[in-house]
PQR file of N, CA, C, O and H, with PARSE charges and radii, in Angstrom:
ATOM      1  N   UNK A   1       0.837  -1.208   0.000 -0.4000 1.5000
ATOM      2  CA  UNK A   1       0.000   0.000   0.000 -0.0000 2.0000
ATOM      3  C   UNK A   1       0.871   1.258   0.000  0.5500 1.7000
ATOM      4  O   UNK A   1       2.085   1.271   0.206 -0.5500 1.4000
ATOM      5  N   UNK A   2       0.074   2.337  -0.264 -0.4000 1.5000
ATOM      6  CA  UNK A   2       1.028   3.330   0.089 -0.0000 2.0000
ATOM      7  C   UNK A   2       1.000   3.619   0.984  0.5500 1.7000
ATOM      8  O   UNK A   2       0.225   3.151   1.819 -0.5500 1.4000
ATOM      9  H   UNK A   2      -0.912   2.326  -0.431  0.4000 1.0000
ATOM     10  N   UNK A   3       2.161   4.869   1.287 -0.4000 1.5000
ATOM     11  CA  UNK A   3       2.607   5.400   2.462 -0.0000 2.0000
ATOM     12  C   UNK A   3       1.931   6.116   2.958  0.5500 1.7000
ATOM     13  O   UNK A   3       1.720   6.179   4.169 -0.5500 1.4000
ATOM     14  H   UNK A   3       2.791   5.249   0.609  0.4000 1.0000
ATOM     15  N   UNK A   4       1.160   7.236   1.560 -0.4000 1.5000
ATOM     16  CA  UNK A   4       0.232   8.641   2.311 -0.0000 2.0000
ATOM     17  C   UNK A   4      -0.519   8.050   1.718  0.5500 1.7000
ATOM     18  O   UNK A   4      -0.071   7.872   0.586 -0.5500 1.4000
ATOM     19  H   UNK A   4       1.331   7.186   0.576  0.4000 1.0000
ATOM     20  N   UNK A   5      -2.031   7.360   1.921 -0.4000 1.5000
ATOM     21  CA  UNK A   5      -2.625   6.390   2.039 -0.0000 2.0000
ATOM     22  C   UNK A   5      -4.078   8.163   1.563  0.5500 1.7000
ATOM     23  O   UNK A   5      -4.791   8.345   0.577 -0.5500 1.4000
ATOM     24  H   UNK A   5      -2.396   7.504   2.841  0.4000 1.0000
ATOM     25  N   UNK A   6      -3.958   8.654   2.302 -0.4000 1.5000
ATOM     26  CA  UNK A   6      -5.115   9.785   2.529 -0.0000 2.0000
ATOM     27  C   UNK A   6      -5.036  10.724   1.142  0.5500 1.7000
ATOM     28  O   UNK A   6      -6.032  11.188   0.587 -0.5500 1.4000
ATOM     29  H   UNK A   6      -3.378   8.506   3.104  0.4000 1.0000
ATOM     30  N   UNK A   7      -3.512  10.929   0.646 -0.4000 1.5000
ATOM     31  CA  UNK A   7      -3.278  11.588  -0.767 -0.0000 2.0000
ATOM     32  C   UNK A   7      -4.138  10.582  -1.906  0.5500 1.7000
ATOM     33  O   UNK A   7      -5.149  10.923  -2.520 -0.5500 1.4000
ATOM     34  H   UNK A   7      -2.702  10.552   1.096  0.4000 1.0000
ATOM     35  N   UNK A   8      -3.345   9.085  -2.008 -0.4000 1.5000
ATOM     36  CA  UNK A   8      -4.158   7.917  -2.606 -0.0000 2.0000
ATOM     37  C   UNK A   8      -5.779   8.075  -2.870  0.5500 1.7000
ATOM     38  O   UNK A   8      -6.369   8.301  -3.927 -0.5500 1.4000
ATOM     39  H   UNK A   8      -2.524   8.808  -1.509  0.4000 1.0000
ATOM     40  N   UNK A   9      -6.129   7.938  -1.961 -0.4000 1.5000
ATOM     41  CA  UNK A   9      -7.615   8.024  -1.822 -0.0000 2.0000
ATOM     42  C   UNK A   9      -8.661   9.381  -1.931  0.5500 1.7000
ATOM     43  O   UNK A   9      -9.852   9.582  -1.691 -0.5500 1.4000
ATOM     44  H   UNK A   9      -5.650   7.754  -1.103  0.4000 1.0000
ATOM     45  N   UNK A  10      -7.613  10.117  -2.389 -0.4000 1.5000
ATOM     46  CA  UNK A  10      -7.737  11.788  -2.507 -0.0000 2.0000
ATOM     47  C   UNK A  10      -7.874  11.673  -4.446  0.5500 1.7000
ATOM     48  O   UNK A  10      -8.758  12.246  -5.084 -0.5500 1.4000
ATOM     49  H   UNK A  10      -6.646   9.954  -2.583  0.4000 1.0000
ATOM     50  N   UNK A  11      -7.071  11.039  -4.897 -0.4000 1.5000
ATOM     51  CA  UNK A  11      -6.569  10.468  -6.105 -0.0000 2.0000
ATOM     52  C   UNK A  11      -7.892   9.515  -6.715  0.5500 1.7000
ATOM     53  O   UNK A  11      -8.485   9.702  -7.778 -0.5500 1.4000
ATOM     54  H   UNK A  11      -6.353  10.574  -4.379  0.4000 1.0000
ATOM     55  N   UNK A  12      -8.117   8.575  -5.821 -0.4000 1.5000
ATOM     56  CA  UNK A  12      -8.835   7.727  -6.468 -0.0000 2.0000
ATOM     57  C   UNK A  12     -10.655   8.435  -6.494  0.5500 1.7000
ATOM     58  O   UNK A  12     -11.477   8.099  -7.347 -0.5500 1.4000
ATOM     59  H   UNK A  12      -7.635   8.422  -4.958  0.4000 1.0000
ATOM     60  N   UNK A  13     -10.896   9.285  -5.528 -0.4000 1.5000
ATOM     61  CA  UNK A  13     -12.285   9.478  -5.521 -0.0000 2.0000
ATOM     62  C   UNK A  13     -12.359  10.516  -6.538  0.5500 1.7000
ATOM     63  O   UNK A  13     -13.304  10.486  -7.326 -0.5500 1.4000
ATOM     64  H   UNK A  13     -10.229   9.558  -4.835  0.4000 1.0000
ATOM     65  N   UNK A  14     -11.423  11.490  -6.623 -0.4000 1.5000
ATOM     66  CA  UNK A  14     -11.527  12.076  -7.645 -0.0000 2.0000
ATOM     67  C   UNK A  14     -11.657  11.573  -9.430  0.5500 1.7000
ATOM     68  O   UNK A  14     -12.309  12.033 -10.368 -0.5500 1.4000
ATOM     69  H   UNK A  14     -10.655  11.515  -5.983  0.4000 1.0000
ATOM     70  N   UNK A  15     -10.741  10.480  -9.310 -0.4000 1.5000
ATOM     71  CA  UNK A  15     -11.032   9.602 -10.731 -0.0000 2.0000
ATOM     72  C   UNK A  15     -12.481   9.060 -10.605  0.5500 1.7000
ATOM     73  O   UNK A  15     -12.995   8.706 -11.667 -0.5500 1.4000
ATOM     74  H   UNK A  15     -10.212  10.107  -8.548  0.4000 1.0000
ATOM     75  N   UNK A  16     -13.098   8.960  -9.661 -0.4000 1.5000
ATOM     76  CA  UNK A  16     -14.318   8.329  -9.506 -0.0000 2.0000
ATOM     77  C   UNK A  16     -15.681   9.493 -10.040  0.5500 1.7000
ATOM     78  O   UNK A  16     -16.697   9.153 -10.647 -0.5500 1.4000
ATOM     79  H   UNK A  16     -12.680   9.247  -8.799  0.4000 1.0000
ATOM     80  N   UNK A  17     -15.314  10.891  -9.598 -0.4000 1.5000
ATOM     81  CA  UNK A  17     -15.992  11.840  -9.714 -0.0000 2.0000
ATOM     82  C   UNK A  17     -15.648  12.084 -11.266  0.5500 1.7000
ATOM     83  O   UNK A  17     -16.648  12.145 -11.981 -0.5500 1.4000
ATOM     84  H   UNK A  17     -14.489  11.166  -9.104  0.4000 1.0000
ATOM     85  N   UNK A  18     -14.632  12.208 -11.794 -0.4000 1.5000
ATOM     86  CA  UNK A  18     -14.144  12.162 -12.916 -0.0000 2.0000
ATOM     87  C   UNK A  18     -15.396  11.515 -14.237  0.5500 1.7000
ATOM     88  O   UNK A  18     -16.159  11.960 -15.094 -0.5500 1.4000
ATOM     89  H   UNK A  18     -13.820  12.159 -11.213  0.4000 1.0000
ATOM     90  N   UNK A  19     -14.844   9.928 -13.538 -0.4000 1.5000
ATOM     91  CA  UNK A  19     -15.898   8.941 -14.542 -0.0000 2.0000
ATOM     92  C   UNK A  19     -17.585   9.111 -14.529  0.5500 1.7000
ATOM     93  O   UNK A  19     -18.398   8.734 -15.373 -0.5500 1.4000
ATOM     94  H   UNK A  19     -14.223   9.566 -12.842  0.4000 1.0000
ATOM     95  N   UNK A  20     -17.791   9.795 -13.299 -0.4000 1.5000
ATOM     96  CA  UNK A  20     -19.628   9.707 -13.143 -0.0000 2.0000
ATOM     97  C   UNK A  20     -19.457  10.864 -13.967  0.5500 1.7000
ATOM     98  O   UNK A  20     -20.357  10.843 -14.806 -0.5500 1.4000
ATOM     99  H   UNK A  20     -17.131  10.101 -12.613  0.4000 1.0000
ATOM    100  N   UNK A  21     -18.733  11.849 -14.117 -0.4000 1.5000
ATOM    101  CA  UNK A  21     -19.476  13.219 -14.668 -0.0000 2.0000
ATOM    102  C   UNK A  21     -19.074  13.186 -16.480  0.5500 1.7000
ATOM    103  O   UNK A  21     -19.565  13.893 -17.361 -0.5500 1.4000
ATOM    104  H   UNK A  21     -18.001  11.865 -13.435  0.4000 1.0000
ATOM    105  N   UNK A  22     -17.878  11.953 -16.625 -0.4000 1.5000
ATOM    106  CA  UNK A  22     -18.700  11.706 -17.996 -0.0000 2.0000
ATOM    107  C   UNK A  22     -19.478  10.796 -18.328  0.5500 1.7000
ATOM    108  O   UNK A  22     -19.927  10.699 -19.471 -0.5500 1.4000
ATOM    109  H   UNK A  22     -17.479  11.379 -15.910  0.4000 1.0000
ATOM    110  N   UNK A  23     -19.848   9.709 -17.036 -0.4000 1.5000
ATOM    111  CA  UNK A  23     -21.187   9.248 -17.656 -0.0000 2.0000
ATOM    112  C   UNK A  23     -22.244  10.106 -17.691  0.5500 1.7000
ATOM    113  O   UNK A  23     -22.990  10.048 -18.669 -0.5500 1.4000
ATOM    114  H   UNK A  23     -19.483   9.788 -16.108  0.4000 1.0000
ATOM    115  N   UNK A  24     -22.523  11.122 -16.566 -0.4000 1.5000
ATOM    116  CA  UNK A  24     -23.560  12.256 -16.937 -0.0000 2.0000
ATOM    117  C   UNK A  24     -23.549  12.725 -18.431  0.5500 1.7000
ATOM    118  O   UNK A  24     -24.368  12.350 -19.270 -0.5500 1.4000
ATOM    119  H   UNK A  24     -21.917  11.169 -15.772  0.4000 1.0000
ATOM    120  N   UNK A  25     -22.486  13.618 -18.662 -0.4000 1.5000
ATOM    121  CA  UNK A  25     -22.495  13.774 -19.846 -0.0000 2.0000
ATOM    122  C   UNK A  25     -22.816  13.136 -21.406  0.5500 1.7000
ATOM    123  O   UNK A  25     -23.490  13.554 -22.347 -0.5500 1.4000
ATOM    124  H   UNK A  25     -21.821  13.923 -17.981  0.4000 1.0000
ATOM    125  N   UNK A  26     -21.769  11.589 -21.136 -0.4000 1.5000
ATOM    126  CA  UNK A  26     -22.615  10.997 -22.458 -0.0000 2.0000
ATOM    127  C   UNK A  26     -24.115  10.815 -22.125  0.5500 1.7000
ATOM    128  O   UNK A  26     -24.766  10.850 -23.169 -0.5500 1.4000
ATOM    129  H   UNK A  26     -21.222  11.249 -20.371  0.4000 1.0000
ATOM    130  N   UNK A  27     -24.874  10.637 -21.052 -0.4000 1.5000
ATOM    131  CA  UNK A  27     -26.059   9.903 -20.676 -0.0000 2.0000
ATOM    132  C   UNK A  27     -26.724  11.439 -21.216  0.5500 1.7000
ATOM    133  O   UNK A  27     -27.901  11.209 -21.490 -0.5500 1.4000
ATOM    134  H   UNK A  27     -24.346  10.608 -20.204  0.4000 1.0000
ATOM    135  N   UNK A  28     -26.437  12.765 -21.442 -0.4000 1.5000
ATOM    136  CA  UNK A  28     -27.446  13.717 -21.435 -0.0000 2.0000
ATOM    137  C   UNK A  28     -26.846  13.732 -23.262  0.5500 1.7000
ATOM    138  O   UNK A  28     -27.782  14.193 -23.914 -0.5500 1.4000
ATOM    139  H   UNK A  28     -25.481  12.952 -21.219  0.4000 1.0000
ATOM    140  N   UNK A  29     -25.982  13.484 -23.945 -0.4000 1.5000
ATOM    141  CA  UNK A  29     -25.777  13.582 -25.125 -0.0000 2.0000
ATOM    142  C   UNK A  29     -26.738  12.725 -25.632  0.5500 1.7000
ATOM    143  O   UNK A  29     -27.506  13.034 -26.544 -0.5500 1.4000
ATOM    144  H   UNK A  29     -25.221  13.109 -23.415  0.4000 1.0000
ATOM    145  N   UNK A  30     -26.712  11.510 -24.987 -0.4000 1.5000
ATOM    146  CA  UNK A  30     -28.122  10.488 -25.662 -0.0000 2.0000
ATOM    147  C   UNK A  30     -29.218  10.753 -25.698  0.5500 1.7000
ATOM    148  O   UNK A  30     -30.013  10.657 -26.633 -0.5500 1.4000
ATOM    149  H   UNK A  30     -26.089  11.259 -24.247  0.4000 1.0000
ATOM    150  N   UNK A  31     -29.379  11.178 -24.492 -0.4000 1.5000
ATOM    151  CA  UNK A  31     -30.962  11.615 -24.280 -0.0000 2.0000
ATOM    152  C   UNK A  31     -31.531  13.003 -25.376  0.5500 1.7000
ATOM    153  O   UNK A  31     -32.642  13.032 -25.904 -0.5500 1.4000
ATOM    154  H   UNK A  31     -28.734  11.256 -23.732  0.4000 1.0000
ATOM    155  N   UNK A  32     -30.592  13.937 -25.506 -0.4000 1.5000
ATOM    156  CA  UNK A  32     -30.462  14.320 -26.444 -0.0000 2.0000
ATOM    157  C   UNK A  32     -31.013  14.447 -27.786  0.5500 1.7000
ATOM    158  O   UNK A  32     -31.930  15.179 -28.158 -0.5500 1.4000
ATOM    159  H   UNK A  32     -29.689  13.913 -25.077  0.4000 1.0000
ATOM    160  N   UNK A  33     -29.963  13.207 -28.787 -0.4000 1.5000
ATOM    161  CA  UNK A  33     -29.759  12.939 -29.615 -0.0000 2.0000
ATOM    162  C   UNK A  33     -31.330  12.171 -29.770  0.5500 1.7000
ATOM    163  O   UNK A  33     -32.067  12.312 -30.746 -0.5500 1.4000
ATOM    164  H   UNK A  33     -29.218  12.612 -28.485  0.4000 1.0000
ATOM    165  N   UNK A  34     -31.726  11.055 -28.148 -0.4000 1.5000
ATOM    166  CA  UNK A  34     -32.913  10.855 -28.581 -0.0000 2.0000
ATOM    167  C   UNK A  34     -33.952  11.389 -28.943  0.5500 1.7000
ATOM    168  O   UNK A  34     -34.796  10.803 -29.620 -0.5500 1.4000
ATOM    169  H   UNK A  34     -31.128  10.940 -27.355  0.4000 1.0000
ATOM    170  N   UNK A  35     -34.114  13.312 -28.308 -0.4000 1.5000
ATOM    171  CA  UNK A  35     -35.272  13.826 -28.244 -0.0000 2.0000
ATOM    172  C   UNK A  35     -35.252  14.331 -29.716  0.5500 1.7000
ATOM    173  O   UNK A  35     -36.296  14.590 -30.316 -0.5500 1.4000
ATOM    174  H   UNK A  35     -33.429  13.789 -27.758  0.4000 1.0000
ATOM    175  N   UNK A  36     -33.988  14.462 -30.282 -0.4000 1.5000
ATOM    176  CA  UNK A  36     -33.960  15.327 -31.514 -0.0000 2.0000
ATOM    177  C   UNK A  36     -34.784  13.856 -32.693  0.5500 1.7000
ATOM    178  O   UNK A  36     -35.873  14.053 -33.233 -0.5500 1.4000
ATOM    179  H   UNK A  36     -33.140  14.251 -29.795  0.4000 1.0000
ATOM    180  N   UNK A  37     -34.222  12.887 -32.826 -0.4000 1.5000
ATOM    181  CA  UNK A  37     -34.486  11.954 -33.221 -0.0000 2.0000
ATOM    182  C   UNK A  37     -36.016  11.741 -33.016  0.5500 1.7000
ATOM    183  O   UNK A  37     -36.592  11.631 -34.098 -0.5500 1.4000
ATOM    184  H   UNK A  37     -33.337  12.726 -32.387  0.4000 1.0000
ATOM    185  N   UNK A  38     -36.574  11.681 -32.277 -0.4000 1.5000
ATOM    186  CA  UNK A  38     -38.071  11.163 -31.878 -0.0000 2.0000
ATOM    187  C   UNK A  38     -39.045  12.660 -32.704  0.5500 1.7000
ATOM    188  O   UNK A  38     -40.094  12.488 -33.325 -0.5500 1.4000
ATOM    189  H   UNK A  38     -36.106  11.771 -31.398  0.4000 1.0000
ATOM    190  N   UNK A  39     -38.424  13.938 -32.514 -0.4000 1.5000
ATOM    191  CA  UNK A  39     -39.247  15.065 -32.682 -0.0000 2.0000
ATOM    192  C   UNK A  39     -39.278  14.994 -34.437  0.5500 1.7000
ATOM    193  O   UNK A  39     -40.237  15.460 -35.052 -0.5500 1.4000
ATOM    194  H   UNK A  39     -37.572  14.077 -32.009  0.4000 1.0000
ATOM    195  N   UNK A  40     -38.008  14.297 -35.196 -0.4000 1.5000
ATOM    196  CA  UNK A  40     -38.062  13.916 -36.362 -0.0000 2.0000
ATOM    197  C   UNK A  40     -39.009  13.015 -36.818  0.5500 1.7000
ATOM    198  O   UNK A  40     -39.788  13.216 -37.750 -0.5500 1.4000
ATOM    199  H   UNK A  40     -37.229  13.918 -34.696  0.4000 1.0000
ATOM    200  N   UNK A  41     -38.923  12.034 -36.150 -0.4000 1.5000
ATOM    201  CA  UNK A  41     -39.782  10.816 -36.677 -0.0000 2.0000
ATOM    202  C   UNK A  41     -39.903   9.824 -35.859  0.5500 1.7000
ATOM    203  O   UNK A  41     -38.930   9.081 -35.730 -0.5500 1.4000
ATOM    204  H   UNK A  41     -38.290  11.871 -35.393  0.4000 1.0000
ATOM    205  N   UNK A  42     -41.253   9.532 -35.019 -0.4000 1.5000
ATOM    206  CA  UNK A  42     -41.007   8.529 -34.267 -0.0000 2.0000
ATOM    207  C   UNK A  42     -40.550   7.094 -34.236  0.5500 1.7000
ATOM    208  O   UNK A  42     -40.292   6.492 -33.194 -0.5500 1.4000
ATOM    209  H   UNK A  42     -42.043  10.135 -35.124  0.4000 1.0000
ATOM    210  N   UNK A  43     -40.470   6.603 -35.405 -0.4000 1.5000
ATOM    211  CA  UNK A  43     -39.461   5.760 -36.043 -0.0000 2.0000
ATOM    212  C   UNK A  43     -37.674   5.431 -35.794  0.5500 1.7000
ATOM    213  O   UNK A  43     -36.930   4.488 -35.523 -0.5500 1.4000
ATOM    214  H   UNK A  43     -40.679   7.092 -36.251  0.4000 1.0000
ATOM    215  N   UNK A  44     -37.623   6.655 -36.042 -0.4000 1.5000
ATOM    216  CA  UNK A  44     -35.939   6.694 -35.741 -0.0000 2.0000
ATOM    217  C   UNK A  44     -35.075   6.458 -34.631  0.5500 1.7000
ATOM    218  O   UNK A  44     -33.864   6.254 -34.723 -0.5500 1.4000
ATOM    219  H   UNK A  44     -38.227   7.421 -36.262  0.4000 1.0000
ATOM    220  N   UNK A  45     -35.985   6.507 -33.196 -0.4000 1.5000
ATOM    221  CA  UNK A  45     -35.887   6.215 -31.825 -0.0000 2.0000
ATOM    222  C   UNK A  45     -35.690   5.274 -31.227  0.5500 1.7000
ATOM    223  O   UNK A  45     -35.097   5.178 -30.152 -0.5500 1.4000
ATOM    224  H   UNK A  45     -36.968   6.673 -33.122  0.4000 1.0000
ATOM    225  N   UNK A  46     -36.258   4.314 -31.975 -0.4000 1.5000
ATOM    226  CA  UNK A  46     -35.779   3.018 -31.882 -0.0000 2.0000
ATOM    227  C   UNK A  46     -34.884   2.016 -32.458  0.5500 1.7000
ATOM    228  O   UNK A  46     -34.594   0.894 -32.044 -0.5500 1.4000
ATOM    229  H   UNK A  46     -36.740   4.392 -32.848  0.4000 1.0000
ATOM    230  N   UNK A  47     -34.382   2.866 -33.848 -0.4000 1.5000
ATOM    231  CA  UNK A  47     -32.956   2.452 -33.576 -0.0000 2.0000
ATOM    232  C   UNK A  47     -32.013   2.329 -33.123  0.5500 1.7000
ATOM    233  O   UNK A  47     -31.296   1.333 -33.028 -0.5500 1.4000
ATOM    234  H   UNK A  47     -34.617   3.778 -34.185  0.4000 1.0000
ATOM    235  N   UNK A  48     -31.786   4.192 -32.493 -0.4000 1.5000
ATOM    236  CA  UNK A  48     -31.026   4.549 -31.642 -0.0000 2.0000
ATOM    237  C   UNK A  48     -31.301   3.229 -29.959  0.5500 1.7000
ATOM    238  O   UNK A  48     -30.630   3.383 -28.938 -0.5500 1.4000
ATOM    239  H   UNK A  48     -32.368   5.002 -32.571  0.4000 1.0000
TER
END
C-alpha cells in the first residue's frame, strides 16, 4: 500500500468523480440525440 494512504484516496475518488461526470455527460448527449431523433420521426428512436 502506500505510504500517504489519505493523498491515494484523494486520487482515487476524484477519478471516480471524474468517470460519473462523464457518464452524466454521455447519458445527457443520448438523451439528447434521442429527443432530436423522436421530434423527427417517431421511427428513428428506436434504432437509436
Amino acid at each position: 500500500m502506500y505510504a500517504m494512504s489519505g493523498r491515494n484516496d484523494t486520487i482515487v475518488s476524484a477519478g471516480r468523480l471524474r468517470r460519473a461526470s462523464i457518464e452524466t455527460a454521455a447519458n445527457n448527449i443520448h438523451n439528447d440525440i434521442e429527443r432530436r431523433l423522436s421530434s423527427i420521426s417517431p421511427c428513428s428512436a428506436l434504432i437509436v
